[in-house]
C-alpha positions in Angstrom: -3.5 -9.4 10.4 -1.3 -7.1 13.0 -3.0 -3.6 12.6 -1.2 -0.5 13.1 -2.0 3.5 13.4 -2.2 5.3 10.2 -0.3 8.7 11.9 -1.6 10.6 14.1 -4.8 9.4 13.1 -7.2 6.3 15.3 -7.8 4.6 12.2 -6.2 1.3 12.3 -4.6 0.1 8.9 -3.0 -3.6 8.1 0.8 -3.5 9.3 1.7 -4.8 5.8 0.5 -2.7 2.6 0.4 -4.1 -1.1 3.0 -1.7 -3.4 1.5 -1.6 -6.6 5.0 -0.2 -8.8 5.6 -4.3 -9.9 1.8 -4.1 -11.1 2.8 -3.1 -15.1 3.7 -6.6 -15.5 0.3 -8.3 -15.0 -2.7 -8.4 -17.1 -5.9 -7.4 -15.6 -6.9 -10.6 -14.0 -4.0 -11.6 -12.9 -3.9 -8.3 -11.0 -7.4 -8.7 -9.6 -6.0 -12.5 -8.1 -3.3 -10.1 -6.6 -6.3 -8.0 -4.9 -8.3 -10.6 -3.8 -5.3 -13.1 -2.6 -3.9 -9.4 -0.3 -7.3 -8.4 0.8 -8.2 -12.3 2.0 -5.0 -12.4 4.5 -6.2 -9.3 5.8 -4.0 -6.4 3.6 -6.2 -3.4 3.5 -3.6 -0.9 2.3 -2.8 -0.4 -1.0 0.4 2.0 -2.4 1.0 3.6 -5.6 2.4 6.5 -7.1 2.0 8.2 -10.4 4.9 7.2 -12.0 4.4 3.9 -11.4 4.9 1.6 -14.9 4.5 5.6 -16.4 0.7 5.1 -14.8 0.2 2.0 -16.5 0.1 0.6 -12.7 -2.4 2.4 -11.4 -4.4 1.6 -14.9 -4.3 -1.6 -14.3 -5.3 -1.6 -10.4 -8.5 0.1 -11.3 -9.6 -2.3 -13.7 -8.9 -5.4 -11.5 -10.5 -3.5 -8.5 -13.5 -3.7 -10.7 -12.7 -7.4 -12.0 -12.1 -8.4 -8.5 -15.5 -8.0 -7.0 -14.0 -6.1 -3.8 -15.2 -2.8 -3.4 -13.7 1.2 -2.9 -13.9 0.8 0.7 -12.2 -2.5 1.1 -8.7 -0.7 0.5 -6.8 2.4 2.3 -5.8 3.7 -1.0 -2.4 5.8 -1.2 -0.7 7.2 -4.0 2.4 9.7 -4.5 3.3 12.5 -7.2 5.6 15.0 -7.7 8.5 13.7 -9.7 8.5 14.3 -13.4 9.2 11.5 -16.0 11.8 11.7 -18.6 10.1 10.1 -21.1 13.3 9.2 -23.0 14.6 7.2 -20.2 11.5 6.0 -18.5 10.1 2.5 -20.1 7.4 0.4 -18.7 8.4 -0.3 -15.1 11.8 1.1 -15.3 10.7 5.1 -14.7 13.8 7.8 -14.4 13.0 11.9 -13.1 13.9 14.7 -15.2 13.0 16.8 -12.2 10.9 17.1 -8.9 7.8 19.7 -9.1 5.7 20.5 -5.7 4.0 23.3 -7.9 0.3 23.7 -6.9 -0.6 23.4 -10.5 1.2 20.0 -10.4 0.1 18.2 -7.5 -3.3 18.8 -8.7 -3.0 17.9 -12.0 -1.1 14.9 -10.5 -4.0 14.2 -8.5 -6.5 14.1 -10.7 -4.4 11.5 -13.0 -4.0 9.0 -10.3 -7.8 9.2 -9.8 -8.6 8.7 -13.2 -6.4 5.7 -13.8 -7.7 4.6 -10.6 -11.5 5.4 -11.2 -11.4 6.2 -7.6 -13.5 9.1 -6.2 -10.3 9.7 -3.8 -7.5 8.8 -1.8 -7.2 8.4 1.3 -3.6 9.4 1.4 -1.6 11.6 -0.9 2.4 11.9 -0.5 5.3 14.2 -2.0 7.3 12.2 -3.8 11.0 12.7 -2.8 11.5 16.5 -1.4 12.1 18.9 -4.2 14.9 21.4 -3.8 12.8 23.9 -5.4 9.5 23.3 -3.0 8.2 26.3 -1.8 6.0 25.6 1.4 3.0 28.3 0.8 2.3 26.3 -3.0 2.1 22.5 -1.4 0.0 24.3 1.6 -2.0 25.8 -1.2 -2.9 22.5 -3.1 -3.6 20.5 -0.2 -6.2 22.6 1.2 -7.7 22.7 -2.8 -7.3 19.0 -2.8 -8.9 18.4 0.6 -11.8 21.1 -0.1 -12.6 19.1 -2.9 -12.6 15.9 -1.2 -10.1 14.3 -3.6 -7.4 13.9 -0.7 -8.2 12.6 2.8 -4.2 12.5 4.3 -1.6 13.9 3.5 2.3 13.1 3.9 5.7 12.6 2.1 8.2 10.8 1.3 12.2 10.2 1.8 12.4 13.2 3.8 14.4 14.2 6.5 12.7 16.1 9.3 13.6 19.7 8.5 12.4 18.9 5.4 9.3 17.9 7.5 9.3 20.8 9.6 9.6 22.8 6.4 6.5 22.2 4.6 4.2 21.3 8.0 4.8 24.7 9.0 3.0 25.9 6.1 0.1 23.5 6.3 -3.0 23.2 7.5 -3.4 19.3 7.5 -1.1 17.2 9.5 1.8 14.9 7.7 0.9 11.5 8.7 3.6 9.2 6.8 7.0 9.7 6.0 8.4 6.4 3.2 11.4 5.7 3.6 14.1 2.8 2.5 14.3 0.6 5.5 14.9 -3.3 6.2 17.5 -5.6 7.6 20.5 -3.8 4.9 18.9 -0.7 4.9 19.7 0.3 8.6 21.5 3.6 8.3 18.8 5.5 11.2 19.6 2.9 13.9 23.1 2.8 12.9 23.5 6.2 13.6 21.8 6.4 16.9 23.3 2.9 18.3 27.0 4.7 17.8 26.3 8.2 19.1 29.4 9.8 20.3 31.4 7.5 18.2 34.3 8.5 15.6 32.9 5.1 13.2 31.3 5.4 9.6 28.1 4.0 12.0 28.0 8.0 13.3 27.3 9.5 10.8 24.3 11.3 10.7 22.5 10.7 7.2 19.3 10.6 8.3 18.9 13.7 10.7 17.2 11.2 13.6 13.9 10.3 11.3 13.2 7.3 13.5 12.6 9.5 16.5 11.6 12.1 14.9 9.2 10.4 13.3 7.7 8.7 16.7 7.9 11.4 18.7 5.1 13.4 15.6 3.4 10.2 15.5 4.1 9.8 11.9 3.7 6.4 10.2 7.3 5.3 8.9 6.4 3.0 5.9 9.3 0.5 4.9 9.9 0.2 1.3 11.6 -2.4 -0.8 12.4 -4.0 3.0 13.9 -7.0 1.6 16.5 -5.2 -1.0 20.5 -4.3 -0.3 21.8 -0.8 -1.7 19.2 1.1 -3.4 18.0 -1.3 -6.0 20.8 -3.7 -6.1 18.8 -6.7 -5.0 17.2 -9.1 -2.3 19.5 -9.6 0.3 17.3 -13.4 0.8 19.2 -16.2 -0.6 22.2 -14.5 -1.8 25.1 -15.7 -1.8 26.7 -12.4 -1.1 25.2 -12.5 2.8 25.5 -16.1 3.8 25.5 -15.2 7.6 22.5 -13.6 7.4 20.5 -15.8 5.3 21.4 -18.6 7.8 20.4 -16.5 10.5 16.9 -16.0 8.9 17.0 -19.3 8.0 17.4 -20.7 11.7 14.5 -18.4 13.0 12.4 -19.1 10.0 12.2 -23.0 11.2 11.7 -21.8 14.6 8.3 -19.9 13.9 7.6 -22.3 11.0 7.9 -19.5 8.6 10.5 -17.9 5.4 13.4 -16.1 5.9 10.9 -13.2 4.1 8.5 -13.8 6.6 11.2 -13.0 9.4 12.1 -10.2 7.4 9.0 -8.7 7.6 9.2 -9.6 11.3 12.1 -8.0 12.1 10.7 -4.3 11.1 7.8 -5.1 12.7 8.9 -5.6 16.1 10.8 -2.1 15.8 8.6 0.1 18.4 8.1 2.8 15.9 5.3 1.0 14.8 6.2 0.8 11.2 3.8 -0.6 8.0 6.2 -2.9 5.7 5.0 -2.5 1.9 5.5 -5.3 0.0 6.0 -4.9 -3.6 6.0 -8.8 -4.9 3.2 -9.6 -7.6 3.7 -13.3 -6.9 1.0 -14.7 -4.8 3.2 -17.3 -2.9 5.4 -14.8 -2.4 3.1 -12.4 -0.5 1.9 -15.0 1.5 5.2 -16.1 2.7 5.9 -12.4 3.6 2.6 -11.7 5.3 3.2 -14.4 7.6 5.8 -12.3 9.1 2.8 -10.4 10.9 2.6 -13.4 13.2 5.8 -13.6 14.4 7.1 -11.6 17.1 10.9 -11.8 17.5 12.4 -11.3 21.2 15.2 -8.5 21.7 17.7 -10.9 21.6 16.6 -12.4 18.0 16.3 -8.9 16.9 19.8 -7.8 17.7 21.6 -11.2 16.2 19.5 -10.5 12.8 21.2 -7.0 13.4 24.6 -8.6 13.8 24.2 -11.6 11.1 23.7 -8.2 8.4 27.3 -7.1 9.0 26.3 -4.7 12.1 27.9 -4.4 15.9 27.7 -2.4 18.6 30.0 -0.2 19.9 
């Protein structure tokens, strides 16, 4: 399994993590096959967040942990809080925000939930959970030292924010931000759209993302890639559709090149960015996460990069 720095850290994590937000649908053991088919290919990274199947998720993961055999120690544990659920709108994995809260009395409390659906001790990683308009710096700064005193909270970072939003909230800390989780993937390519057609007039230009890719390397955070094989926000896998037959047949051709899937070069293709990103895969089908995790073992040249790049409906200027 391709390893990767977890931040600014020396601690090597696997370059693909296990997302845990599909795990509402399983029952306990077919959860704990989940575990122990990720952990034998080498994933040793697991992502939550509270709101996850309303915490039904992370229920569930701490009961297969246990049913699994494998132990606290065998995972890099991460999990994220600070959105508030609208109950009326939130049902089993579908989950909708009534509002964002980085109140001290809210992390904590969000903290403590995650651990005991868990039954973890603590977690290696803790991230904010979209920025909050509201966040006041001093507060987040506040619970994170509680948190870390306490020894509930190793890390600490956030995620989907820009970096002034960054800059914001580390300048209050006194803990580093290792990760930043953003949306990224083959149709998700808005940062390196925007740096590839600087000084251009194009829709490509514009700056959405406030340069998070190099931000991001030059701070030594970890960008983590979620829902990397998606289009649009939550419109649906770009693999196989009919909608992006250029692409597919792109994948395709370098798929039976490495003997691989088209999700494997996927996978591949964020991988060989030099940021160093971790790809979390959020499948709970075994074959599936197999398939993707093979992508660790490909390494695309420059040239296979940038036709994936153009097959997606990119160009350069």
């Amino acid at each position: 399994m391709k390893q990767v720095k977890f931040g600014g850290t020396n601690q090597s994590v696997s370059a693909v993590a296990l997302g845990i937000m599909r795990m509402v649908r399983l029952d306990v053991q077919q959860a704990a096959n989940i575990l122990s088919t990720v952990h034998d290919q080498g994933i040793n990274f697991i992502d939550s967040a509270d709101i996850y199947g309303n915490g039904q998720s992370e229920t569930i993961f701490g009961q297969a942990l246990k049913q699994s055999g494998l132990n606290r120690d065998d995972f890099f544990i991460q999990s994220k809080g600070g959105i508030v659920l609208d109950p009326a709108k939130s049902s089993g994995e579908v989950v909708l925000g009534q509002r964002y809260d980085f109140s001290k009395q809210h992390l904590i409390e969000a903290v403590d939930g995650i651990l005991q659906r868990m039954q973890v001790d603590y977690l290696d990683s803790f991230l904010l959970h979209r920025p909050d308009a509201l966040m006041e710096p001093e507060e987040v700064a506040a619970a994170f030292d509680e948190l870390q005193a306490a020894g509930k909270v190793r890390h600490f970072g956030v995620s989907n924010f820009n970096p002034m939003q960054v800059e914001l909230v580390q300048a209050a800390l006194n803990q580093k931000l290792m990760v930043n989780q953003l949306q990224f993937g083959v149709m998700h390519t808005g940062p390196i759209e925007f740096g590839l057609h600087t000084n251009m007039q194009d829709a490509s230009s514009i700056n959405r993302d406030g340069e998070i890719i190099e931000y991001s390397r030059l701070h030594r955070m970890t960008i983590q890639a979620w829902s990397p094989y998606q289009y649009g926000m939550f419109a649906g896998t770009f693999i196989d559709n009919p909608k992006f037959p250029e692409l597919n047949a792109k994948l395709q051709a370098l798929a039976d090149k490495y003997a691989v899937t088209k999700n494997a070069i996927a996978t591949a293709w964020i991988l060989r960015h030099p940021a160093h990103m971790q790809v979390i895969l959020g499948s709970m089908n075994p074959q599936h996460l197999t398939e993707s995790i093979a992508g660790t073992t490909v390494d695309l040249t420059k040239q296979e990069w940038y036709d994936v790049y153009f097959a997606a409906g990119n160009d350069l200027p």
